[in-house]
N, C-alpha and C positions, 0 to 999 in steps of 0.2 A: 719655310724650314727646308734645308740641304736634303738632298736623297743622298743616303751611304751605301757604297758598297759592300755588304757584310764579308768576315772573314771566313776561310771556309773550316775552321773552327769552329766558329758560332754556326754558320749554316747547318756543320753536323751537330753540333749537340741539340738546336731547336730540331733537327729531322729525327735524334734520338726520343727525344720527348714524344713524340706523334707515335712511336714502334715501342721504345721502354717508359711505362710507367712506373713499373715496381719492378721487384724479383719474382714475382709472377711472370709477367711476358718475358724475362731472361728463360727461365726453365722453358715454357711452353714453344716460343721459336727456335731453342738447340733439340727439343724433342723431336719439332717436325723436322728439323733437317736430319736428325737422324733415322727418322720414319722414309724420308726421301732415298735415303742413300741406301736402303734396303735392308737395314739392320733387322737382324732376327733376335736381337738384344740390345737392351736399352738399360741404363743404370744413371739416378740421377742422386748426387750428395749434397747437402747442403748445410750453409753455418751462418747461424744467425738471424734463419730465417731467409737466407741467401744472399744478404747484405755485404756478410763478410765474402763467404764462399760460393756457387755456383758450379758445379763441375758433370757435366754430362758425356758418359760413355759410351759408344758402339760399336757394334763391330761389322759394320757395313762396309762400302765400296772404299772408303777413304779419298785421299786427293794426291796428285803429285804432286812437284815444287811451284810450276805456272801456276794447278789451278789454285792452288793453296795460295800465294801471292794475289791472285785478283779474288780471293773471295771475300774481304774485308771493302772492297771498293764498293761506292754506291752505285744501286742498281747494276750489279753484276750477279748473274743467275745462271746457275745449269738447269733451269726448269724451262725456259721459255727462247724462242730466236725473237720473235717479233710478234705484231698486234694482234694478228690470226690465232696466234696459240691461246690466249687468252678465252677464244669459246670453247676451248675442250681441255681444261686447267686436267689436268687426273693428278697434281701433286699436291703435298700440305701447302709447301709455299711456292711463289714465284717472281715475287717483286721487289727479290733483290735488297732488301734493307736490313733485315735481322741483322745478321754480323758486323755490320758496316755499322748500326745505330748502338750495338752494346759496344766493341770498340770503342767508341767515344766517348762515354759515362765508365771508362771502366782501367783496370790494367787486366790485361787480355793475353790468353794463350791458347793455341788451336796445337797437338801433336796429333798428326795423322801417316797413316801408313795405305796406298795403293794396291789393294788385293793384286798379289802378283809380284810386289816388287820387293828386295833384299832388303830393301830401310825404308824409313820414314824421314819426315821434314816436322820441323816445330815452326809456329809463328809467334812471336810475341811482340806485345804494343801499349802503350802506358797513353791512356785517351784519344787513343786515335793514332798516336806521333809515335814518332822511335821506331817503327817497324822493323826488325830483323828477321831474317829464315834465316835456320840453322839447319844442317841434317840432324836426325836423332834416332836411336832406336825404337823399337814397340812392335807391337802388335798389329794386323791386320785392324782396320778399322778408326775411328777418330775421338781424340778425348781432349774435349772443350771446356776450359777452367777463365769465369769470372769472377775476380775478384777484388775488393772494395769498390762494388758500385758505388755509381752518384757521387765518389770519391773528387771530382772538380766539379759537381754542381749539388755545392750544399745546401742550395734553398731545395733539390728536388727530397732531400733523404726528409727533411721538414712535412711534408705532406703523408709519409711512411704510416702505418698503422704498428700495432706493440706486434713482438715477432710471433706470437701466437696467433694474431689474425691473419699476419703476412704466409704463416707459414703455410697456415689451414688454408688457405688460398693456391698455396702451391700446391698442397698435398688433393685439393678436388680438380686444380685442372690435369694433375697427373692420371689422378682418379680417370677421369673422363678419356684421357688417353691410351691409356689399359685394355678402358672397355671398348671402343671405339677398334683396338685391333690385335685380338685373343691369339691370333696367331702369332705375337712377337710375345716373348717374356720380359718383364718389369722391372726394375726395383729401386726402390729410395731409402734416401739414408738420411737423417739426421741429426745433426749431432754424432755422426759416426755410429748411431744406433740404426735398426733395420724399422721401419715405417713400415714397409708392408713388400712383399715379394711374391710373385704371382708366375708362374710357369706357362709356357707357349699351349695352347689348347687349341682345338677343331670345333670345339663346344662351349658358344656364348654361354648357356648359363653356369657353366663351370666360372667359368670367368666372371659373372654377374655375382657368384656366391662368396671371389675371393675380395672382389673391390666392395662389393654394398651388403654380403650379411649373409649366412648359412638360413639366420630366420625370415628376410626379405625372401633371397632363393629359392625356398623352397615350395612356396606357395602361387607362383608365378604358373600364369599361363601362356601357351607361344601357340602363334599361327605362320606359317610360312603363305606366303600370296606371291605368286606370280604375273607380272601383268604386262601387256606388253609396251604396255607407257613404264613401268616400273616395277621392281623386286622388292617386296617386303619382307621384312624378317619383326616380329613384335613380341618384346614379353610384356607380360601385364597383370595386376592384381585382379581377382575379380570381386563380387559385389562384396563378399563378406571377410572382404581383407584390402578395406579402404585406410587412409593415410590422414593424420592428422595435417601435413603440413605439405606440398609440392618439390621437398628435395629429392626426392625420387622420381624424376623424369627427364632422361635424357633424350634428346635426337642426335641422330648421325646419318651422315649424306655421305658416300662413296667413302666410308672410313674418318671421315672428318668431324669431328662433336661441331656441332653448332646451337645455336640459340631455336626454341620455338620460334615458328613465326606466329603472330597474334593470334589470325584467321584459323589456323593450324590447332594450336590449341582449343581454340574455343569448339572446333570439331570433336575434338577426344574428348572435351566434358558433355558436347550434346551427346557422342556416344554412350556416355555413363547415364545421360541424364534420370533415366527409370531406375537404376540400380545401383545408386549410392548415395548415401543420406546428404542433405545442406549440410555444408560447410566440414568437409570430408574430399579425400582428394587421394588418386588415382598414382598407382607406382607404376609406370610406363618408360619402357625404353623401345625403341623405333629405331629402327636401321633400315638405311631405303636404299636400297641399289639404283645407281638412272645414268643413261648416256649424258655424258660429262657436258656434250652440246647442247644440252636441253637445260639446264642449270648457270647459274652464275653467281660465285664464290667474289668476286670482286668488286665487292659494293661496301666494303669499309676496311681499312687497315689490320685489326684483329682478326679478320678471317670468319667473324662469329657469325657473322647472315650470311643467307643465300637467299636466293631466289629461282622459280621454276619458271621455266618457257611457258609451261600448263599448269598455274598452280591450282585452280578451280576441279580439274584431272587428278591432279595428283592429290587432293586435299579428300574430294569426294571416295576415290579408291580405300583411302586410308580409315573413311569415317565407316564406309556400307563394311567393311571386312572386320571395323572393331567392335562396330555394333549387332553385326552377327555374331561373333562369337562370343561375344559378352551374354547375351541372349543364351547360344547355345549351350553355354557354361552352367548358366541358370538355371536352365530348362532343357534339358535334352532330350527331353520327349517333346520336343518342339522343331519341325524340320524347317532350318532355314534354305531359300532359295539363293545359295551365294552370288548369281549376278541378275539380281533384278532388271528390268526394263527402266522400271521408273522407283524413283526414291523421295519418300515424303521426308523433307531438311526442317528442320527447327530451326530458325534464324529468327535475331532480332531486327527491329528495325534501327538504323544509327540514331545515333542521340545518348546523353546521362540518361534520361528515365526512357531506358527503352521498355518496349512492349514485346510479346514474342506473337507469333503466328505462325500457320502452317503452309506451305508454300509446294505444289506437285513443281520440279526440276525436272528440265526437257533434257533427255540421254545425247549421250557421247553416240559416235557412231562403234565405236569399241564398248560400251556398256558402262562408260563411267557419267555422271551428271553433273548439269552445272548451277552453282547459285547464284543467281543476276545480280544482289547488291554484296558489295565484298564487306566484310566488317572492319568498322573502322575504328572501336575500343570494345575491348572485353575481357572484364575480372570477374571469375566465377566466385570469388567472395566476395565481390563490389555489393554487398545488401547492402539496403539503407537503413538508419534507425528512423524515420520520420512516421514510421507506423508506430513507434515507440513516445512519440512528444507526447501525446496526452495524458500517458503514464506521468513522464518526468515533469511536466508542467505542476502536474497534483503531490510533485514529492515534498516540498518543500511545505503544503499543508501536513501530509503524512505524520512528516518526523516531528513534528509539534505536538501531534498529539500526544496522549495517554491510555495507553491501553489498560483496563479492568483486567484486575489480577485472574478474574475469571471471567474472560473471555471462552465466550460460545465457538467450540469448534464442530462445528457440523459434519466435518468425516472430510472421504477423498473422492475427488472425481476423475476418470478416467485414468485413474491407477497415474494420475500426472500433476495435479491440481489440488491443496487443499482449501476449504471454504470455510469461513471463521465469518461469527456477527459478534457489534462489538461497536455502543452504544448504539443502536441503530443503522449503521454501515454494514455493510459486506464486504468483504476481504475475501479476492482468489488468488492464492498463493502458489506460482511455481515452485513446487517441490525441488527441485536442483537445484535453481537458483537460491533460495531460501538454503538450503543443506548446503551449499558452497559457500554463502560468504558467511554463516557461521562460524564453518571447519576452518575461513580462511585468517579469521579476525582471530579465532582460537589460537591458531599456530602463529601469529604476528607477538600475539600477547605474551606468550610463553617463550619465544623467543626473544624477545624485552625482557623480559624478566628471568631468563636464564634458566627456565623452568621446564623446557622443552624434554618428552618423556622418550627415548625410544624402545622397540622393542626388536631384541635379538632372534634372527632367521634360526631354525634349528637346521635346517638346512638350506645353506646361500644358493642364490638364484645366479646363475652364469651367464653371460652371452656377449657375444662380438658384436664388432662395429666397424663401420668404414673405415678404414685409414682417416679419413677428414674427419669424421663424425670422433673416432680414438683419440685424436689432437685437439679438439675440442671438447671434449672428457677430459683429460688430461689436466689440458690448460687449468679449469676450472673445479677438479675436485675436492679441492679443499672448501672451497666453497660449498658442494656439494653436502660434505660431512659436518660443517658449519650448522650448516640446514637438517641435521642428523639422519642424512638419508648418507649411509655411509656406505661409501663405493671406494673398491682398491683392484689396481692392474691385478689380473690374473692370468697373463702373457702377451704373445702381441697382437697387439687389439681386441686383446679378450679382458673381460674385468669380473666383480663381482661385486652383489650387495649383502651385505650380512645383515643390517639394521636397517631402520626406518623409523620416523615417531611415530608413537602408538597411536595418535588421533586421527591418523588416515586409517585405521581400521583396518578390514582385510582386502586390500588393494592388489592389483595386478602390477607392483611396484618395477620391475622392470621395463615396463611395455612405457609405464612414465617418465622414468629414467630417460629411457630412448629420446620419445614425443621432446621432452625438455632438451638436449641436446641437439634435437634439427632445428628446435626454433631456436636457440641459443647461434645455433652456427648460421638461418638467415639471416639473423640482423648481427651479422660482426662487428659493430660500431658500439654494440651495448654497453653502456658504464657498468660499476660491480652492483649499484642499487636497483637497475635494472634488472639485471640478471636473477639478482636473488627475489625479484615482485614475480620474473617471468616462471620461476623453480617452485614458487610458494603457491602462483596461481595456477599451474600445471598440475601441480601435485594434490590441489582442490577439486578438480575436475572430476574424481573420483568419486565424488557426495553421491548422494542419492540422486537415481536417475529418473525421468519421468519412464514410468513401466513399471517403477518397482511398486509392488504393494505395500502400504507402511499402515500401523498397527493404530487405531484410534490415542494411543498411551503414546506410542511416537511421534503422532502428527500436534498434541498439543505441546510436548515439550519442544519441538521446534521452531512454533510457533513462540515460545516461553522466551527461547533462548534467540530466536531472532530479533527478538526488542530488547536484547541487553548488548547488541551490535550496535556502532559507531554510524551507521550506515545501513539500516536494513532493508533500505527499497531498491538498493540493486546489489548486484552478484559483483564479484570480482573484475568481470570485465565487460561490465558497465550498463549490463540487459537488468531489466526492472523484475522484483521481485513480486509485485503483490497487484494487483488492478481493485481500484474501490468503484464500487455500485452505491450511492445512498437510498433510501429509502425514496425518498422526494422521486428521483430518477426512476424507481420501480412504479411506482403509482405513478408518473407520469406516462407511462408505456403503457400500464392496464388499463388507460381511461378513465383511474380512479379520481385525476386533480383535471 
């Protein structure tokens, strides 16, 4: 087979491919350039999701005719001269490809004005080709408009998500940008509508209450740590204001959002580990100040990792300081010693079925510790069901049977558990479980049959939501009221609920509202049938809890109405409702057989 020499056509659009995948990374690489160029304001619009439109504003350093002329070339940069610079990055970007890779998937216009000079220059380019500079009027600063991406490569628009997930994509990496640097003011638009606009502040959690929530905000805790490895700055939820789902945890490294690293997290949940229940999870955002040389941002083309010169330094600082104050929060008749000598780590050993132990780590000679084996997987909701098979193995005798209309119920145990005999078996029934998938089948039925009841707020419940979290509302409120949990804007990014079905009882419907809207917005790939299984079994969660005490007259009729279920031996998302004991099994234990 011939070797070809590719054109350099093709070469840029495969090198656009590697920098643009979507109208996501359009928004997010004119951001950081405009983050670079020192803008104390930033404004981004969009249409279509950004497909059609892309256009971001600043009012930073701008460019002359030269540099504006080589800024579209590849690997041409005002960040960096040569390889050296590369150990002490302090910019968002510097590898020279953003403008040169949208260019090419795009028709493309750059008007910028040089602080200091009478006019400005415009650039324009139709895929790369055409390039003119023209002079033009404006303003101090630079306004960057792409438009009809993927416009000459239409298998890439093929790959695209509906413009509601493209958008919500846009709208959290903005999110993250915001937060990420309080001292510039924000704003996005689209549809020529306002998304969300956020003012220049000195004060992160100003800033934390206008991107993620007045009711997230407000319950946050912060510690300032100084160290001479690193500067931390942390806000965080404490034990009695845990998180159904992990959208709420950002990191940022010298202003830059990046991705947790594995190791990193698995730190912040051993720091919870004593004070937040299984399968519950922590709103944490982490801002770490560190000399630029001790760090390394260029380990993949998004920008989203890093890596530390001392991560083991920098991980263990993070863990002793979270887990103090979590404690201290707690307990504050509890004196913590904030720099310990020595620190007992919680670490598993590697492997799928790890095991945990405790492990004394030999100090830093600065007072931080280290942990000898690094982790190499960890999902803090990685449970297994395999403690569950013996249940599920016995279901399929279960549902065959027949229960006696008068069935022996024996009362409650542990305010968690009801106990039912019942021809000679025993039946321990998780009360939640059992109260969830009744409520759940209830409201399947009803909604089949059109029969769905609900009941009007006398007075509606209000509350805000992220920018992200509001366009994912949005997207989906019809839906929403479909499901007669009826929600309607009540300005921007504020909504309300006046209704709900009555067979959720007297529910914290808001608080679920929410819950259903971050899991909806992790998995943005959901079909509509999903969504409304994930809305129906969110909104179940509410049953009866293990804690609550339930009344002998309640505990049978649940027990009544859980065998007129389709399904009664497990809950909606998939944990087994009842454990059987036979008879035979008990006398075999007392010695009796």
């Amino acid at each position: 087979m011939p070797i070809n020499i590719l054109s350099q056509e093709t070469v840029n659009k495969i090198a656009a491919g590697e920098v643009v995948e979507r109208p996501l990374n359009v928004v997010k690489e004119l951001v950081e350039n405009s983050l670079d160029a020192f803008a104390s304001s930033v404004t981004v619009e969009i249409e279509e999701a950004g497909k059609k439109l892309v256009r971001v504003s600043d009012n930073g350093c701008g460019m002359d005719k030269k540099d504006l002329e080589l800024s579209i070339l590849r690997h041409a940069t005002s960040k960096i001269e040569n390889f050296e610079d590369l150990s002490h990055i302090c910019t968002m970007g510097f590898r020279g490809e953003a403008l040169s890779s949208i260019a090419a998937v795009s028709n493309f216009d750059v008007k910028t004005r040089k602080k200091g000079e009478l006019s400005g220059w415009k650039l324009s380019s139709n895929g790369g080709k055409n390039v003119s500079v023209v002079p033009c009027s404006g303003s101090e600063g630079t306004i960057t408009e792409v438009r009809d991406l993927f416009f000459n490569v239409p298998a890439r628009q093929k790959f695209l998500k509906s413009d509601s997930t493209e958008r919500s994509r846009i709208i959290s990496s903005f999110e993250e940008a915001a937060l990420a640097n309080p001292e510039i003011s924000f704003k996005m638009l689209s549809e020529n509508k306002t998304v969300f606009s956020s003012s220049k502040t000195d004060d992160k959690l100003e800033r934390i209450s206008d991107i993620l929530g007045k009711d997230f905000a407000k319950d946050l805790i912060n510690i300032k740590i100084e160290h001479p490895k690193v500067i931390l700055d942390i806000y965080f939820t404490g034990r009695d204001n845990s998180l159904a789902n992990k959208k709420f945890q950002h990191l940022f490294v010298n202003s830059r959002p990046v991705n947790y690293p594995r190791q990193l997290i698995y730190y912040v949940y051993q720091a919870y580990r004593e004070s937040m229940p299984r399968d519950r999870h922590p709103g944490i955002l982490i801002y770490i100040t560190i000399d630029p040389s001790e760090m390394d941002v260029n380990i993949h083309p998004t920008k989203r990792e890093v890596k530390f010169a001392d991560e083991q330094g920098v991980y263990d600082i993070i863990y002793k300081s979270l887990k103090n104050a979590i404690i201290s929060h707690a307990h504050p008749e509890i004196k913590i010693n904030s720099e310990p000598k020595e620190t007992e780590i919680l670490r598993p050993h590697t492997g799928s079925n790890f095991k945990y132990r405790h492990e004394k780590s030999r100090s830093f000679s600065n007072g931080g510790s280290v942990v000898a084996e690094p982790i190499s997987k960890y999902n803090p909701k990685n449970y297994s069901i395999d403690k569950y098979a013996n249940v599920f193995a016995k279901q399929q005798e279960f549902v065959s049977e027949k229960f006696d209309e008068n069935i022996k119920v024996l009362g409650q145990a542990f305010n968690a558990y009801i106990v039912v005999e019942n021809k000679g078996e025993l039946y321990i029934f998780d009360q939640h479980a059992a109260a969830e998938r009744i409520r759940y089948e209830v409201y399947l039925s009803q909604i089949k049959a059109q029969s769905l009841r609900v009941q009007q707020l006398l007075i509606p419940e209000t509350f805000d939501m992220s920018p992200s979290g509001a366009s994912v509302l949005k997207a989906n409120i019809a839906l929403f009221n479909e499901l007669g949990i009826i929600v309607e804007e009540f300005g921007q990014n504020v909504f309300r609920i006046t209704a709900y079905p009555s067979l959720l009882g007297n529910v914290a419907i808001k608080q679920i509202v929410k819950t259903i809207v971050s899991d909806i917005e992790e998995d943005k790939n959901a079909e509509i049938k999903e969504k409304t299984d994930k809305i129906i079994r969110s909104a179940c969660r509410s049953s009866i809890k293990a804690g609550d005490s339930v009344s002998f007259v309640e505990t049978k009729k649940m027990i009544s109405d859980l065998f007129k279920c389709d399904h009664p031996f497990t809950c909606p998302h998939g944990r087994p409702t009842a454990y059987k004991i036979s008879l035979n099994e008990l006398e075999k234990f007392f010695k009796r057989k």
